[in-house]
N, C-alpha and C positions, 0 to 999 in steps of 0.2 A: 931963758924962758921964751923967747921970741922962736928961737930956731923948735922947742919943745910945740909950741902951738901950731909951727909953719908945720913940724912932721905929723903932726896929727891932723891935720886938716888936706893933706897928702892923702895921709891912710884914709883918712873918712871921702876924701874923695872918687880915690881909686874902686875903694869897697863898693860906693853908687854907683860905678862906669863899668866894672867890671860885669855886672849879670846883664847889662845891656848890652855890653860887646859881643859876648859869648853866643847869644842863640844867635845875633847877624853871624858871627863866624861858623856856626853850624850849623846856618842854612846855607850859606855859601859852599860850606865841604862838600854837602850833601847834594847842593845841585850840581858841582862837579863831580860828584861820582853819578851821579843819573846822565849828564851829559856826555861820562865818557864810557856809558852804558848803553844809552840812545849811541851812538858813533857805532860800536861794536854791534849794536844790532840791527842797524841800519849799510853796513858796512861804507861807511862817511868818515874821509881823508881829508884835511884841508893843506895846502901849499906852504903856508906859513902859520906861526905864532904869532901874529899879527891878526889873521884871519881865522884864528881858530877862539880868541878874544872875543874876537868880533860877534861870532855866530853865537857862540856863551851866551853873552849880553843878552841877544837876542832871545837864545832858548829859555832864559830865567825868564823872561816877561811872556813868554808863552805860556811858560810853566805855571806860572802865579795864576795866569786868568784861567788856564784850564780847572786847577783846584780850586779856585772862587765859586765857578760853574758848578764842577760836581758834587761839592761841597753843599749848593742849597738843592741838592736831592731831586731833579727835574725827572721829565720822562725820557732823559736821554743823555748820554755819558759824551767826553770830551776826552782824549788822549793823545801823549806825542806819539804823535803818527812822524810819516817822511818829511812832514814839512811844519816841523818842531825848530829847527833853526834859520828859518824865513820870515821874516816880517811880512806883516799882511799888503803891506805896499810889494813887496816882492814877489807875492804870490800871487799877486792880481796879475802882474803885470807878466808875467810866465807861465801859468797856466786856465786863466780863462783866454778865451778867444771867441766868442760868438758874435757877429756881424749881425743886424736886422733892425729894422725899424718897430719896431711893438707895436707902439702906436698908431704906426699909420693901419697895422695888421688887423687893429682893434676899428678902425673907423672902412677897410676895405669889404665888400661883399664880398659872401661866402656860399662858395656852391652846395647844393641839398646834400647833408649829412647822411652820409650812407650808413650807418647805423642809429641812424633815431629812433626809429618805429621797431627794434630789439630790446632785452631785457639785459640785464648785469646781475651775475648770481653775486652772494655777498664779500666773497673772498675770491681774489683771483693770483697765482706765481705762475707765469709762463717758463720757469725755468723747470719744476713740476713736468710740463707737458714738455719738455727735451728739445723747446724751441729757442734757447737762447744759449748763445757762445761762450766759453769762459771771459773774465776780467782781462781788459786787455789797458794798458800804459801809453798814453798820448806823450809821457814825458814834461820836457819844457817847452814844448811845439803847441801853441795855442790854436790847437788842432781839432778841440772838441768837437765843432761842427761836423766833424764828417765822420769821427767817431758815433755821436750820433744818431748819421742817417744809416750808417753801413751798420750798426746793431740792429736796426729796425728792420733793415731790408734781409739779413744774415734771418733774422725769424719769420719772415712772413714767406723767405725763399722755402726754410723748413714745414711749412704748416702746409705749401700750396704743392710742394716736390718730394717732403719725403725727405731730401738732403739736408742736413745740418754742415752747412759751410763758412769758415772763417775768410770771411771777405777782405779786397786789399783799401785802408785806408790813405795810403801812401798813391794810389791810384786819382784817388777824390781829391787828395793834396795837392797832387803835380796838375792835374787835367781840367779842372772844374774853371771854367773861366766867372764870364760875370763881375761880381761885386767881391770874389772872393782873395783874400790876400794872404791864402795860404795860411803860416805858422802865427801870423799876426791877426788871425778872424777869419770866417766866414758866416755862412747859411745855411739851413740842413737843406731845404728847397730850394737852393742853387743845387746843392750834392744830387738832389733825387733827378731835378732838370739834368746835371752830366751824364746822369746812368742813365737814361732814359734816353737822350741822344745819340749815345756810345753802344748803346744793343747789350749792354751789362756791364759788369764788374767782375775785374781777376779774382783768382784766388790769393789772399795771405802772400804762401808760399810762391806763386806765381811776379807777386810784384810785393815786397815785404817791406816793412815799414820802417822809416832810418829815421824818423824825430825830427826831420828838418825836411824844407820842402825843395825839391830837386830842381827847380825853376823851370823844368821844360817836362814834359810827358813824351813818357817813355812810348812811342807807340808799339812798337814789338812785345810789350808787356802787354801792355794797355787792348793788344788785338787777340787775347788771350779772355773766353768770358765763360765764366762759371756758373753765372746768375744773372735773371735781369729781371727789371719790373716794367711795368706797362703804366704806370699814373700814379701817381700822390693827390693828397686830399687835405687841407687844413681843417682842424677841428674848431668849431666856431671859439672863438676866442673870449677869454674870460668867463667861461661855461666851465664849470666842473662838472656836471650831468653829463654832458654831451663828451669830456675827457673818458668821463667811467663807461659810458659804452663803447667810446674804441679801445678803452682799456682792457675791456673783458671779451674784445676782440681780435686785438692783436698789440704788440708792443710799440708803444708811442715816442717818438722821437720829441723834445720839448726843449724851448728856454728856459733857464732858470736864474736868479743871481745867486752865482755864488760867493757873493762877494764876502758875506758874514765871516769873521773869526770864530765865531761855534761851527757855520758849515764846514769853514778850514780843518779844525780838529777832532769833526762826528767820530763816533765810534762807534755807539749802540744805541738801542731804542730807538723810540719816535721823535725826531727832531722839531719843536715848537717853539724854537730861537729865536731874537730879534733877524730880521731880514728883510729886505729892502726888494724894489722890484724893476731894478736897473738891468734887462737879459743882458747877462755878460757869459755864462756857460751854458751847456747845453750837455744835456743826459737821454735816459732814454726812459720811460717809464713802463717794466717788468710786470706790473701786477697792483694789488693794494689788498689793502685788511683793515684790522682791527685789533688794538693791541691795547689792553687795562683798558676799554673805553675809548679809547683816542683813534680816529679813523687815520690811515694812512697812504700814502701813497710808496710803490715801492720801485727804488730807481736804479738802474744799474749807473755806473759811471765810468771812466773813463781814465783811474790817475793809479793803477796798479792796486793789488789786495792790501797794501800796508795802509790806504786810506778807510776808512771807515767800516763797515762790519763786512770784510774781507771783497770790499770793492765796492759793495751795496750798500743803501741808506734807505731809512723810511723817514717821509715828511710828511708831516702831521696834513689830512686833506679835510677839504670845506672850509679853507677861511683863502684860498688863492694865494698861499705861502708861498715866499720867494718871486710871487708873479708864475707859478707852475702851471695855469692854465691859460696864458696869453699870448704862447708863441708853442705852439703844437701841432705838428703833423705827420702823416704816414704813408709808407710806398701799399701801393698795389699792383701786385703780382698777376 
């Protein structure tokens, strides 16, 4: 009778354990076949079974938060992008790079804004007017900053020359003295003060970009110039008004933090994320609109098409999201 009660009490316990075991092991299958999905479309190798573990880990708690996000229907989607098996500690610390004081930018005078006394129609994509470059990959070189200032200066060369040229960032990398530390931070106005010393910037192709900073400049590249500009301008800080008229004037180089896990994994729509206002990346802002309602801002960046809507992101504009209007400026050609 003993052994009859102990087996039944077996059965009846296994019977309760069993549909609790089953969906963990079938979410487990399932995120190993998405992560060895992401790998093959990512085309992502890891050295060992050890560090392929590792990244797993990682990717499931990526995974989890992205569909918690999309899941309460926001105006803007999350997905594993390229950096689906990075923790957010990992990702700060390899691809932001922005150098600058905000603050102090916020309390410095600001010379008379050359587009004040102009209007802003209500929608503006400078990519539309054939002024902006394709998507270009900083990689793991916390290089933003110069990414940037050379986007900005690539468009305003086109608006003022005619030419649409893919300028060298690796040029701003190796040469921009200053405050700047290369792959580990910079400043987009250190970047515009080097060109602006220098009598311009190479082409691309002329000095091309290796993801790492060269520690000396190259001058035989570097005496090679394709474009130049004459002044930069800071837009007064913590103004959005005064952003949208250089916006609808030309493409604005800006601070942003990127530091959020929703900006990590943007995908589409209007981003209106939690976000903090620590400048640690720096984009370039393309244009703005208006999207269901939601005013936006629209930004090119800097981390290859696999990040957000095929390199591009809209951030939700008028409430100073991110800090996007406290560290802004632009070349003049």
């Amino acid at each position: 009778m003993a052994r009859l009660v102990f087996s039944l009490s077996t059965v009846l316990f296994v019977g309760l354990w069993l549909p609790s075991v089953a969906p963990r092991q079938l979410e487990e299958d399932t995120m190993s076949v998405r992560f060895d999905q992401w790998m093959a479309n990512h085309g992502v190798e890891y050295e060992s079974i050890e560090e392929k573990e590792k990244r797993f880990n990682v990717f499931k708690e990526n995974l989890r938060f992205i569909e918690s996000v999309n899941a309460e229907k926001r105006s803007y989607k999350l997905s594993l992008n390229t950096f689906a098996d990075l923790s957010l500690d990992e990702f700060r610390k390899q691809y932001l790079g922005l150098r600058g004081d905000a603050t102090a930018r916020k309390k410095a005078p600001v010379e008379p804004f050359m587009y004040a006394n102009l209007s802003a129609p209500n929608t503006m994509d400078w990519r539309e007017q054939g002024v902006v470059t394709p998507i270009k990959n900083q990689q793991t070189c916390g290089c933003c900053w110069a990414f940037s200032a050379v986007a900005a200066m690539e468009s305003i060369t086109k608006m003022k020359t005619g030419n649409l040229v893919s300028l060298s960032e690796q040029q701003v990398l190796d040469c921009t003295g200053g405050g700047s530390k290369g792959c580990l931070g910079g400043f987009m106005d250190e970047a515009f003060r080097f060109i602006i010393h220098n009598g311009g910037l190479a082409r691309e192709t002329d000095y091309p970009y290796q993801s790492i900073q060269g520690g000396t400049c190259d001058a035989q590249k570097s005496s090679s110039k394709a474009a130049t500009i004459t002044d930069y301008h800071d837009v007064p800080p913590a103004d959005e008004d005064s952003l949208l008229l250089a916006v609808a004037n030309q493409p604005v180089s800006v601070g942003i933090d990127g530091s959020a896990f929703g900006f990590k994994h943007y995908s589409e729509g209007v981003f209106t994320g939690d976000c903090g206002t620590q400048l640690n990346h720096a984009v370039t802002i393309i244009g703005y609109g208006t999207e269901d309602g939601v005013d936006y801002w629209l930004i090119k960046n800097s981390w290859g098409e696999a990040w957000g809507d095929n390199g591009y992101m809209k951030l939700k504009r008028g409430d100073d999201l991110c800090g996007i209007a406290d560290l802004a400026s632009y070349p003049v050609a």
